[in-house]
C-alpha positions as CSV (number, residue, x, y, z in Angstrom):
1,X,0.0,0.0,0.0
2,X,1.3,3.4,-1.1
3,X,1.7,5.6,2.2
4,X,1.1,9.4,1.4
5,X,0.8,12.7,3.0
6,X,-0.6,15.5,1.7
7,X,2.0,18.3,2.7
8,X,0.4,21.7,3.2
9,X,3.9,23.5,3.0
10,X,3.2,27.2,3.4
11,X,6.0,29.9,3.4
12,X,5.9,30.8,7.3
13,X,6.4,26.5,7.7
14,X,9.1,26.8,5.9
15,X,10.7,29.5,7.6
16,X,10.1,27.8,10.9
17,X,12.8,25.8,10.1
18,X,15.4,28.0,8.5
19,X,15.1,30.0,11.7
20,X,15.4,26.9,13.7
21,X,18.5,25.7,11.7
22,X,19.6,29.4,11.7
23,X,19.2,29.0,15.6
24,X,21.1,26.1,15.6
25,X,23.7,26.8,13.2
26,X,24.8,30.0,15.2
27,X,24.9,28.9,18.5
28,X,28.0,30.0,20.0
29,X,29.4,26.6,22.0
30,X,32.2,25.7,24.6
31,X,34.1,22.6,25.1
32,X,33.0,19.5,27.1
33,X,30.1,16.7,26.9
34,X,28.0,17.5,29.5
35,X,25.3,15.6,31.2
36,X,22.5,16.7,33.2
37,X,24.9,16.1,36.7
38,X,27.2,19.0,35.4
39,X,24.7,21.6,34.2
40,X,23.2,20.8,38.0
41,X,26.9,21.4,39.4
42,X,26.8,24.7,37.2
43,X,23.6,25.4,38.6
44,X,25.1,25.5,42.2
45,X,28.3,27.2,41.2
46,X,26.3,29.9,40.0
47,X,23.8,30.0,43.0
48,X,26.5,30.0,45.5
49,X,28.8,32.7,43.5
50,X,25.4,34.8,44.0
51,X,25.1,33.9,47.4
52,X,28.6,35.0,48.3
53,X,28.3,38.3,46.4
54,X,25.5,39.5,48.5
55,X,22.7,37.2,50.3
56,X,19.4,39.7,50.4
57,X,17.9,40.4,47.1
58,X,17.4,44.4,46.4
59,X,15.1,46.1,44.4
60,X,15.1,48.3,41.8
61,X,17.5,49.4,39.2
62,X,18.0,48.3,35.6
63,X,19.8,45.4,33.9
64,X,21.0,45.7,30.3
65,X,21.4,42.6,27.8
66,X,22.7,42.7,24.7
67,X,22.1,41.2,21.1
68,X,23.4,40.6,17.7
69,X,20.1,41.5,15.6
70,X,17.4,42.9,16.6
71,X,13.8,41.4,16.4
72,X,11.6,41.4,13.6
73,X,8.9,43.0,15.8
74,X,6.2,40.0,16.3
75,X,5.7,40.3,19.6
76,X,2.5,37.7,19.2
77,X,3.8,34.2,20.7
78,X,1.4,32.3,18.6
79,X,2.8,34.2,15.2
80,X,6.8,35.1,16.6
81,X,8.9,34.1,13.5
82,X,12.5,35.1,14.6
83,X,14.9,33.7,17.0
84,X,15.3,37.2,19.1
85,X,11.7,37.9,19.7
86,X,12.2,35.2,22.2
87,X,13.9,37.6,24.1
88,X,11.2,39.8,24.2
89,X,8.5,36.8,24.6
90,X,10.2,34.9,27.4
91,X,9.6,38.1,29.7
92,X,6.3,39.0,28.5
93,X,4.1,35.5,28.2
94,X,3.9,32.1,30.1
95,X,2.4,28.9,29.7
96,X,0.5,26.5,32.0
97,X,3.1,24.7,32.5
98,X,7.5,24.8,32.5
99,X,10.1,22.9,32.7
100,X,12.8,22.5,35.5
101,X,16.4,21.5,35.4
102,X,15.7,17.8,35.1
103,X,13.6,18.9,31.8
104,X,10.1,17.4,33.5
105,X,6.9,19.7,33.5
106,X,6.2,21.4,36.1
107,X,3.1,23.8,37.3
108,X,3.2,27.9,35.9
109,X,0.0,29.2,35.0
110,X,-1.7,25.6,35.8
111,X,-1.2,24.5,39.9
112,X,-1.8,21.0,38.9
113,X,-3.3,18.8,36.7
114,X,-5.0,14.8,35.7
115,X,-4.9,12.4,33.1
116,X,-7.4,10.1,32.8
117,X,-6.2,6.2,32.7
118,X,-7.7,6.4,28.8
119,X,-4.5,9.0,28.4
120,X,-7.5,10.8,26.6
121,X,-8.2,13.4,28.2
122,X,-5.8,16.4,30.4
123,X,-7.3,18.4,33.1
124,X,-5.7,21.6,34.6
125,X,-6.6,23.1,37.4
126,X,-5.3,26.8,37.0
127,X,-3.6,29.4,39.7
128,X,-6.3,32.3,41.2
129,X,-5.2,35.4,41.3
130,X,-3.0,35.6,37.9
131,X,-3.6,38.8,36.0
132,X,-2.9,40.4,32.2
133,X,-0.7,43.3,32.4
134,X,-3.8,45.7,32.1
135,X,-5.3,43.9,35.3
136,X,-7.3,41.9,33.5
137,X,-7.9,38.2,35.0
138,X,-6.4,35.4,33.6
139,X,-9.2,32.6,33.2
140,X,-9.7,29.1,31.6
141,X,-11.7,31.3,28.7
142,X,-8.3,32.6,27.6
143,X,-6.6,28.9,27.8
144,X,-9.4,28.1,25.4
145,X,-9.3,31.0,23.2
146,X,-5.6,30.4,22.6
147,X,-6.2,26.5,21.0
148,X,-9.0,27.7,19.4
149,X,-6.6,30.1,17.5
150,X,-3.8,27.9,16.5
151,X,-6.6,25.4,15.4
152,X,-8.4,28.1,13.4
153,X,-8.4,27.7,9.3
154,X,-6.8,31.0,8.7
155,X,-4.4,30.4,11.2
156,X,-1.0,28.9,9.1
157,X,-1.4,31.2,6.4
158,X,-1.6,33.7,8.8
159,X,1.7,32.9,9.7
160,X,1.1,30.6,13.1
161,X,4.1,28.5,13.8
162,X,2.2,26.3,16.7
163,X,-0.3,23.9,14.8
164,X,2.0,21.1,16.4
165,X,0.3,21.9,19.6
166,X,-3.1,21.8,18.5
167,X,-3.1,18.8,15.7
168,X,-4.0,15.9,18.2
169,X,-6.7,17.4,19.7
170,X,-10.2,16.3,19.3
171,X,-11.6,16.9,16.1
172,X,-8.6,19.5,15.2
173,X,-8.7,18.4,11.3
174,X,-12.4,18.9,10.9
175,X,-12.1,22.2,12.6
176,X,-8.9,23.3,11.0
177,X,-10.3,23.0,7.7
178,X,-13.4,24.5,8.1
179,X,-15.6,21.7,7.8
180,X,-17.1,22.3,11.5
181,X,-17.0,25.9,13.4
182,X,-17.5,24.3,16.9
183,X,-14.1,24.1,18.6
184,X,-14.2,20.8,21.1
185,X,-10.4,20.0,21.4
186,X,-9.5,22.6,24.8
187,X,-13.3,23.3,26.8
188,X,-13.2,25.3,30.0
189,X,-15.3,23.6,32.8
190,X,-15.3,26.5,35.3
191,X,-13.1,29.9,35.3
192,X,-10.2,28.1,36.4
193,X,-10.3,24.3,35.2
194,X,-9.6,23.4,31.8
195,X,-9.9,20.0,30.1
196,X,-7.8,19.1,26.8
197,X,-9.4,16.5,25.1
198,X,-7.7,14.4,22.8
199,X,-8.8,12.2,19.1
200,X,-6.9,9.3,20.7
201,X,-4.1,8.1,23.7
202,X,-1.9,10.6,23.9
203,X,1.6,9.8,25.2
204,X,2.8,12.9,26.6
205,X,-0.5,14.9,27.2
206,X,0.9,18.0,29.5
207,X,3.4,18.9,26.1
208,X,0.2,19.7,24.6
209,X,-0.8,21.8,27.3
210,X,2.3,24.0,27.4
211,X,1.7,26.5,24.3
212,X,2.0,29.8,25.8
213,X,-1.2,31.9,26.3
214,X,-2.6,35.1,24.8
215,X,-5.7,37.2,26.3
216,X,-8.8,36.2,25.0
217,X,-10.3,40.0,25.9
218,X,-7.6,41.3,23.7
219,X,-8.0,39.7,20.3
220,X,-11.7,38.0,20.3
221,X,-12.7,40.8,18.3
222,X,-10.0,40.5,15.8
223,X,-10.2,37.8,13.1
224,X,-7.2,35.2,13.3
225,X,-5.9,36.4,9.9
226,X,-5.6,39.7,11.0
227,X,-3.6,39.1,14.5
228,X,-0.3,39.0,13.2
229,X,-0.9,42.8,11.7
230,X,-2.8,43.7,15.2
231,X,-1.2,46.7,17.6
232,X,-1.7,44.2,20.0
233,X,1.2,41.8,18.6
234,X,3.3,44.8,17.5
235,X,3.4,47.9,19.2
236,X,5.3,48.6,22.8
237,X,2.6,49.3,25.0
238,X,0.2,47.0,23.5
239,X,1.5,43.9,24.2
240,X,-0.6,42.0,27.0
241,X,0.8,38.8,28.9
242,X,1.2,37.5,32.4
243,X,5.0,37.5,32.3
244,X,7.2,39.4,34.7
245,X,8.0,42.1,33.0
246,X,5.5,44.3,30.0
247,X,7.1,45.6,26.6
248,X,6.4,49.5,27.1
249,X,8.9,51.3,25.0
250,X,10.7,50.2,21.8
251,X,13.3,52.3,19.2
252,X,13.2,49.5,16.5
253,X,16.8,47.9,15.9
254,X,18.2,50.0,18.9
255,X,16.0,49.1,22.0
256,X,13.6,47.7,23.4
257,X,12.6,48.0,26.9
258,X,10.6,45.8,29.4
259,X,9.4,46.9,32.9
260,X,8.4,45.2,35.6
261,X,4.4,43.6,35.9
262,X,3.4,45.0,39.5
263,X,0.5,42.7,40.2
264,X,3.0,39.7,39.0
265,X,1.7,36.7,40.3
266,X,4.7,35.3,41.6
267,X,5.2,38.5,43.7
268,X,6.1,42.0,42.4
269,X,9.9,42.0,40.4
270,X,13.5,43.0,42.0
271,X,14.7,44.8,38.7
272,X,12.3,47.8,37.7
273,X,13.2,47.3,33.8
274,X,14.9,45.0,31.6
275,X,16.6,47.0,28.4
276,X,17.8,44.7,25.2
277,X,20.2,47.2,23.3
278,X,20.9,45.7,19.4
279,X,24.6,45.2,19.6
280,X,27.2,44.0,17.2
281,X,29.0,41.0,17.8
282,X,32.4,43.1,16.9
283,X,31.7,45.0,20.2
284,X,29.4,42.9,22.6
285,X,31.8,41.8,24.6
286,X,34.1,44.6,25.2
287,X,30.5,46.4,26.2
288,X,30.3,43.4,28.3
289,X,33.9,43.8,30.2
290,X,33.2,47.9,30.5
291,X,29.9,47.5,31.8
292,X,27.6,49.2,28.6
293,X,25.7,45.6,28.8
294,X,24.9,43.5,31.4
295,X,24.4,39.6,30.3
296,X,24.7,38.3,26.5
297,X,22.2,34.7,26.4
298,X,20.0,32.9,23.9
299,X,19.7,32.8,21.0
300,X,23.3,34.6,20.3
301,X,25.7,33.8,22.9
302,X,29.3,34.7,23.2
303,X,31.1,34.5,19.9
304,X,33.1,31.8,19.4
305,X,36.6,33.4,18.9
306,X,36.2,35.1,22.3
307,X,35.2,32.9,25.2
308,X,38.4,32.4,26.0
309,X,39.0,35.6,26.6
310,X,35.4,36.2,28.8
311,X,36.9,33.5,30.9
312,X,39.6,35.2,32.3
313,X,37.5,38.6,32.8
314,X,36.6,38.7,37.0
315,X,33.8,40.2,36.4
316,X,32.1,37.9,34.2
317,X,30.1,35.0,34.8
318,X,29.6,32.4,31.8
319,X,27.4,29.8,31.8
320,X,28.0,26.8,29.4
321,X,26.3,23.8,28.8
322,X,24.8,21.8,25.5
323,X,22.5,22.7,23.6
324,X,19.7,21.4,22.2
325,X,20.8,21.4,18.3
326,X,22.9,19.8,16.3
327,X,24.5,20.1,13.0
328,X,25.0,16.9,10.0
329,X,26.2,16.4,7.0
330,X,22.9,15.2,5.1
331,X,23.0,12.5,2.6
332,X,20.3,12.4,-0.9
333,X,19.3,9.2,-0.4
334,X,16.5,9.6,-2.7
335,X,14.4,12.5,-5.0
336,X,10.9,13.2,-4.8
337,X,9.2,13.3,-8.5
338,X,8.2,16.5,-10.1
339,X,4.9,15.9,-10.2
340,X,4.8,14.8,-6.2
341,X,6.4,18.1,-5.7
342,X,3.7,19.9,-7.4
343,X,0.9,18.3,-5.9
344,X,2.6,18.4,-2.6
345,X,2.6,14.5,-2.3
346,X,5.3,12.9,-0.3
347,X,4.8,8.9,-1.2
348,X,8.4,6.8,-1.4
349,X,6.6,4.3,-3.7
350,X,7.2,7.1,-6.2
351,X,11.2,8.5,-5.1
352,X,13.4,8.1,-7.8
353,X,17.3,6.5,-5.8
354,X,20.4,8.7,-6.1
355,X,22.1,6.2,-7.1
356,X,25.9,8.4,-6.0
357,X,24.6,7.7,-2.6
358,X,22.1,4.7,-2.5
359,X,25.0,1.9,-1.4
360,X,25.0,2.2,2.6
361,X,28.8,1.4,2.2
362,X,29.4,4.2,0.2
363,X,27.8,6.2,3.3
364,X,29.7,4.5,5.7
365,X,32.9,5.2,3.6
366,X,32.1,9.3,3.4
367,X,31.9,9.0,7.4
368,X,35.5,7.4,8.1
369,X,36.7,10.1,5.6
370,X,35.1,13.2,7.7
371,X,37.9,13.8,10.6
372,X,34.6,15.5,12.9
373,X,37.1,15.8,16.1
374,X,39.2,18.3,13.4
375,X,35.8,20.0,12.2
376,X,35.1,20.7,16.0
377,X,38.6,21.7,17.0
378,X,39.0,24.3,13.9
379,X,35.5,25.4,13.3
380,X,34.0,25.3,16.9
381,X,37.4,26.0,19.1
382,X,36.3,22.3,20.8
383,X,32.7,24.1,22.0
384,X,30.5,21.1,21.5
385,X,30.7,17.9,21.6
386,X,30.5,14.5,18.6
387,X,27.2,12.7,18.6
388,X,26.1,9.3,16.6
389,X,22.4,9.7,17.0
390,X,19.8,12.3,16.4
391,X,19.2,12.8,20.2
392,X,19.9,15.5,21.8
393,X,22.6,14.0,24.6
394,X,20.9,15.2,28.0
395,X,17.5,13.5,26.8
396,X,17.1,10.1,28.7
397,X,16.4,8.1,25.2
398,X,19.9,9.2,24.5
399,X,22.1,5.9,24.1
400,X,26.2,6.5,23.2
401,X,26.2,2.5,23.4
402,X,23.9,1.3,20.5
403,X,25.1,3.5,17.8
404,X,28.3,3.2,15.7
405,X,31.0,5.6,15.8
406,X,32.8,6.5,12.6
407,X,36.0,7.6,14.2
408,X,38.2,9.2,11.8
409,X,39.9,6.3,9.6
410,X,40.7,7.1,5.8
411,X,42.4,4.1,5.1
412,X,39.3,1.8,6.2
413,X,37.4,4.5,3.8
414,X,39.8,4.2,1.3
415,X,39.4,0.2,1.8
416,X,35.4,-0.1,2.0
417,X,35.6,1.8,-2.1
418,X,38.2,-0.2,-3.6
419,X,36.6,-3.7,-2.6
420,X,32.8,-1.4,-4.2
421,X,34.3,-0.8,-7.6
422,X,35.0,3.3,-6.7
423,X,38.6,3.2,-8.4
424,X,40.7,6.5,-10.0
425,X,40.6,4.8,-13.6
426,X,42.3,7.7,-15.5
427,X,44.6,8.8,-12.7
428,X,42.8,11.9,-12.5
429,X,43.2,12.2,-8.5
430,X,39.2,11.2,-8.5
431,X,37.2,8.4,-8.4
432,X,34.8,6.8,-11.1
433,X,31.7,5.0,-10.0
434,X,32.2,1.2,-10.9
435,X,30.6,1.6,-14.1
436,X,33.2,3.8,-14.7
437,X,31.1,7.1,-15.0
438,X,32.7,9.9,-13.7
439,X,31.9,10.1,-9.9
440,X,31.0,13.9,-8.4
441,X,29.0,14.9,-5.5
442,X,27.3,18.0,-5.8
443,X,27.7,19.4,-1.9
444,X,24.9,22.2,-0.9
445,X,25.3,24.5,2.0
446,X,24.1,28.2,2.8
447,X,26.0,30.9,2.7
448,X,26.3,33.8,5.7
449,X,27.1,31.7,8.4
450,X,31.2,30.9,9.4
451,X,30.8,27.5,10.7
452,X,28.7,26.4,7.5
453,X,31.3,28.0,5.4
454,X,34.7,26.7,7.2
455,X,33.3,23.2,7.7
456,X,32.3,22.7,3.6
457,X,36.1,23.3,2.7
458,X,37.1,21.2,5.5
459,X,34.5,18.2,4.4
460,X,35.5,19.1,0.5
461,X,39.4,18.4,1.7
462,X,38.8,15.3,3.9
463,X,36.8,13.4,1.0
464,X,39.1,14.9,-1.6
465,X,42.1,13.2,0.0
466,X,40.4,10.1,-0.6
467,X,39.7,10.2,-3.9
468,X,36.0,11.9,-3.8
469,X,35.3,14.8,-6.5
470,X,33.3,16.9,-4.5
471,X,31.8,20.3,-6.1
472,X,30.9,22.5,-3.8
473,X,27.7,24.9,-3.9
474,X,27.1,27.5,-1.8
475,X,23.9,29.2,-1.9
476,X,21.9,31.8,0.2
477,X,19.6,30.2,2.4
478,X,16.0,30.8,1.0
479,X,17.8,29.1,-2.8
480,X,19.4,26.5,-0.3
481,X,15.9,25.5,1.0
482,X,14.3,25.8,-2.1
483,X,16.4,23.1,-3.6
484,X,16.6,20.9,-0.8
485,X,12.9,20.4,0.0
486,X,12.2,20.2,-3.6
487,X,14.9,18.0,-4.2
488,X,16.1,19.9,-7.3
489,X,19.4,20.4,-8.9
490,X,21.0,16.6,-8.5
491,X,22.1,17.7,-4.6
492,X,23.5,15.2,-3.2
493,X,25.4,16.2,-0.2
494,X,24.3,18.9,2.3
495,X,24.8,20.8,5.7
496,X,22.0,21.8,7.9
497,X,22.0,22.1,11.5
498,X,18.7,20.9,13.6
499,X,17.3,22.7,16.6
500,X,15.5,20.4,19.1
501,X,11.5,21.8,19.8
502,X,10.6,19.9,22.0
503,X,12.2,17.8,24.6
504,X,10.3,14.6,23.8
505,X,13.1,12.4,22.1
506,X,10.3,11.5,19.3
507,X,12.2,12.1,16.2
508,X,9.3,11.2,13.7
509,X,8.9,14.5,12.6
510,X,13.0,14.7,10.6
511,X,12.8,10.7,10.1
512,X,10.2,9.2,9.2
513,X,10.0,8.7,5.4
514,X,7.2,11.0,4.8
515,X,8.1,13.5,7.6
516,X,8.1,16.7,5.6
517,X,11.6,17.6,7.2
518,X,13.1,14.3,5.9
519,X,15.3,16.2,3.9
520,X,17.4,13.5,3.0
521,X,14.3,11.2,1.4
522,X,15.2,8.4,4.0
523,X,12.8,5.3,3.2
524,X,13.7,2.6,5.6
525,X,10.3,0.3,6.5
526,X,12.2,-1.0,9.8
527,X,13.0,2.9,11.3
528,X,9.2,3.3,10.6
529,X,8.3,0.8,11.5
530,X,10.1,1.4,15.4
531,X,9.1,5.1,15.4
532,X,5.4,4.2,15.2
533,X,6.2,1.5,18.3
534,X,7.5,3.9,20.4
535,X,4.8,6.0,20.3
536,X,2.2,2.9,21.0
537,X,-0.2,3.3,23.3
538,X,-0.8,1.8,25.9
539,X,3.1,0.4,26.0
540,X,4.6,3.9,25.5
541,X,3.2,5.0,28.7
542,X,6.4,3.8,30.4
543,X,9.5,5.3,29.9
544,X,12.3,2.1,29.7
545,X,9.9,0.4,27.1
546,X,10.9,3.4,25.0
547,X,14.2,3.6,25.3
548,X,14.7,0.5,24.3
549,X,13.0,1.2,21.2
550,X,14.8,4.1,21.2
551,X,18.3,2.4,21.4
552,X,16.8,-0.2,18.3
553,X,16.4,2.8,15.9
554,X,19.5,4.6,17.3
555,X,21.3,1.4,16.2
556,X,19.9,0.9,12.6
557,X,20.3,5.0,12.2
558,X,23.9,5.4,12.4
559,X,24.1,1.6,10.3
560,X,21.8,2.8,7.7
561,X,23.2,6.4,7.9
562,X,20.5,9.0,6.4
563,X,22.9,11.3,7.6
564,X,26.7,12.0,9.1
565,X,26.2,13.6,12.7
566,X,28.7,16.2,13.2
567,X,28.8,17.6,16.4
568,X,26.4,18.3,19.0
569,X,27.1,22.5,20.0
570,X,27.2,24.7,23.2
571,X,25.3,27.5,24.2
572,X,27.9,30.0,26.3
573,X,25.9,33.0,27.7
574,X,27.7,35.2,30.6
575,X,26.6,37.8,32.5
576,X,28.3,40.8,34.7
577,X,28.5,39.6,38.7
578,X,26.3,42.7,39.9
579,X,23.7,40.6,38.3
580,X,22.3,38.2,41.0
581,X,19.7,35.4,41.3
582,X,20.2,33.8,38.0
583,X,19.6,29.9,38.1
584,X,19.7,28.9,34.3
585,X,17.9,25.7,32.9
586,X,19.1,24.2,30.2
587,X,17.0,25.5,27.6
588,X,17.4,28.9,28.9
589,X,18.9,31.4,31.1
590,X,15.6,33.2,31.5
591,X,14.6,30.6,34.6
592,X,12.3,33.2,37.1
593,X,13.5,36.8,36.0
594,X,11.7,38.6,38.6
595,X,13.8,37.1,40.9
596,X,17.1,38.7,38.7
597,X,18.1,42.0,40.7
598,X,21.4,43.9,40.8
599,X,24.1,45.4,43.1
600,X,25.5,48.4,43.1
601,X,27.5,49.6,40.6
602,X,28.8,47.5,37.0
């Protein structure tokens, strides 16, 4: 039976993911693998460096962070499309629920909250008391509004980037395209208990709950289409949320300034603003070590070719610990037809094989070639770490043991396409294919970005030197994308870097064969066939039976190779020592901000 999916690929989806490989691909990273134990040690250092600075919090005063680029100015968090807004976003809006260092949800907007044993069904109980920024209360009616917007028709072409949140819900497709207009997925039983209902057993029901929240009595007069291009999601001022802090003043691509949310729920905030100044990365950290900027964080980081330098400033504390991206060298295993293309139709009954790269030996070969412990050392300065599965390494389904690891070895590379037939025939310094066709792989990569751009020559070199003709094409990124979801141009080879989402280790939505991310065209029944089991209800309810489905499809992943991991990358932020209270997570450094607050002086 033909499996298909009709693959509503709009512009905003796509960008979704450039930003999120943009995200990824310009983290700024530090040395050392570290597990969950040493970002809790980090934790602690940090705590106790606070402690010892001074023990009694202070209110008042101002703390200024810096950034590279400054945000596009969607200050909506259902419609944000760029990395920075985050930084407005993370101080502005919550969700009803967070995570805490050990990356398990835990109670924000929502005090608690049941699943019933049918996994069918989520019920919140929500916190009293909680306003908007304009004093408004925060109710169950707003909970509901929200999932009734990302669910709306108009709401991808509108630009809405959270559908994933929404799509299991009960009766989401029928109301997403219009066929129904009564909204039965999220119901509000009282002003302050919410039930999320669900089409069928749900494994991890609370992710679903933790989209962040918007103000019904803000925007239920103003159609979804027309949110994005609202005052409300734009203007300084305008912008309503629960956070700790309220966007009141903005000079667009200089500053924008956040003060502090005096009925906040979790008690009144230290600091009285928070000011991002648009800084760049030439400069940031000599502002840094004078004192012109307080902390540099996510998404930009320290740049790379001066964290060596922040360490040894006294005044400067950096926090480092892995990220939740990595980076791969992607292989074409096969191309989509022209016509699935234009009817949007991913079905691998009708992918024509790149025959270059169909052998898995071949693939196999290309990875004892590629010297990654060199990439890393030259390209990130040894800040990040090599990985041999697409897991991120502090997630528990993360297994080092059942994958492979294709440690640097040129002569076994060498070996593996001499005994395929991959021979230099004309003493050219390149091999033909055993047919004796000449053999070239056409290697895509997007321009702009220094670690894409040094780690292409370095890949061209290593295969190069053994025998591989490799014809490098750098493009800008919307012509990169372009040709690599659409499969055009004979690529073969390409670079992308992935940013993690979500902290569930599901990685259906990059691998399964008609994911719509499965840039690489991987069609392999078995790693289907082991996604779909570990997802299987009710079996998937606990934990070790998935990781050891998990460690199955980590196995036949780097056997099968759909793609080369490269390395797994850092985030290094760092922040001035009058800054205090700061207990970073490890998705963020923005862990309870109204609890930041400053000493005297820089």
């Amino acid at each position: 039976m033909n499996k298909k999916t009709i693959f509503r690929l709009t512009f905003i989806t796509l960008l979704i993911f450039i930003l999120a490989a943009l995200v990824a691909c310009t983290s700024n990273i530090r040395e050392a693998e570290m597990d969950m134990n040493v970002q809790k040690q980090l934790k602690q250092d940090t705590k106790e460096k606070s402690e010892r600075t001074q023990k009694k919090p202070k209110a008042g005063g101002t703390l200024v962070g810096g950034m590279y680029t400054s945000p596009t100015g969607m200050f909506n968090p259902l419609f944000y499309e760029e990395a920075n807004e985050e930084n407005i976003l993370a101080f502005t809006h919550e969700s009803l629920v967070s995570r805490n260092e050990h990356l398990e949800f835990v109670p924000k907007l929502a005090e608690k909250w049941e699943i019933n044993e049918a996994h069918t069904e989520l019920t919140l109980f929500l916190k009293k008391g909680v306003k908007w920024h304009d004093g408004e209360k925060f109710t169950a009616n707003d909970v509901v509004f929200t999932y009734e917007s990302i669910s709306h028709p108009d709401y991808i072409q509108a630009g809405g980037i959270l559908t994933s949140y929404a799509e299991p819900l009960l009766d989401y497709i029928p109301f997403s395209n219009g066929e129904t207009q009564k909204f039965e997925g999220v119901v509000a039983k009282d002003d302050y208990t919410v039930i999320f209902k669900f089409s069928k057993p749900t494994i991890n029901p609370i992710h679903f709950a933790s989209a962040p929240i918007i103000p019904k009595h803000i925007f239920e007069d103003i159609p979804v289409a027309e949110m994005p291009k609202a005052p409300e999601s734009l203007e300084a001022g305008k912008v309503i949320g629960t956070g700790p802090f309220r966007l009141t003043e903005m000079v667009e691509n200089e500053q924008y300034v956040l003060e502090g949310h005096k009925d906040y729920w979790q008690g009144t905030p230290y600091l009285n603003k928070i000011i991002w100044r648009v800084v760049p990365p030439s400069v940031i950290v000599d502002q840094l070590e004078n004192g012109e900027i307080d902390f540099i964080a996510n998404p930009d980081g320290i740049p790379l070719e001066s964290i060596n330098n922040v360490h040894e400033l006294e005044n400067i504390t950096i926090i480092e610990q892995p990220s939740f991206s990595y980076q791969l060298l992607g292989f074409k295993h096969n191309y989509r037809t022209k016509e699935d293309i234009e009817l949007g139709i991913f079905d691998p009954d009708n992918w024509k094989s790149n025959k270059k790269l169909s052998s898995t030996k071949v693939r196999q070969a290309i990875a004892f070639a590629i010297n990654r412990e060199a990439i890393l050392e030259e390209v990130l300065y040894n800040h990040g770490a090599i990985i041999n599965a697409p897991i991120a390494k502090p997630f528990w389904a993360y297994d080092e043991n059942a994958t492979k690891n294709y440690a640097f070895n040129p002569k076994k590379a060498s070996t593996i396409l001499d005994e395929l037939g991959y021979l230099d025939n004309n003493d050219d310094g390149f091999r033909e294919d055993p047919d004796d066709n000449e053999w070239v792989l056409n290697f895509n990569y997007p321009i702009g970005n220094e670690l894409h751009e040094k780690s292409a020559s370095l890949i061209k070199k290593m295969l190069g030197d053994i025998g591989i003709n490799v014809h490098l094409r750098p493009q800008k990124m919307a012509a990169f994308m372009e040709d690599l979801s659409n499969d055009k141009n004979e690529l073969d080879l390409y670079l992308l870097g992935w940013n993690l989402g979500s902290v569930d280790p599901d990685p259906t939505e990059m691998w399964g064969a008609t994911a719509t991310y499965n840039f690489s065209r991987w069609n392999n029944p078995k790693s289907d066939e082991l996604l779909k089991k570990a997802v299987k209800a009710p079996e998937a309810y606990e934990q070790d039976y998935r990781k050891k489905v998990y460690k199955d499809w980590q196995e036949l992943f780097s056997e099968d190779l759909p793609v080369l991991l490269l390395y797994a990358q850092n985030s290094v932020w760092a922040y001035n020592n009058r800054l205090q209270g700061v207990e970073p997570l490890p998705l963020t450094m923005y862990n309870n901000p109204h609890l930041w607050w400053v000493t005297v002086g820089k």
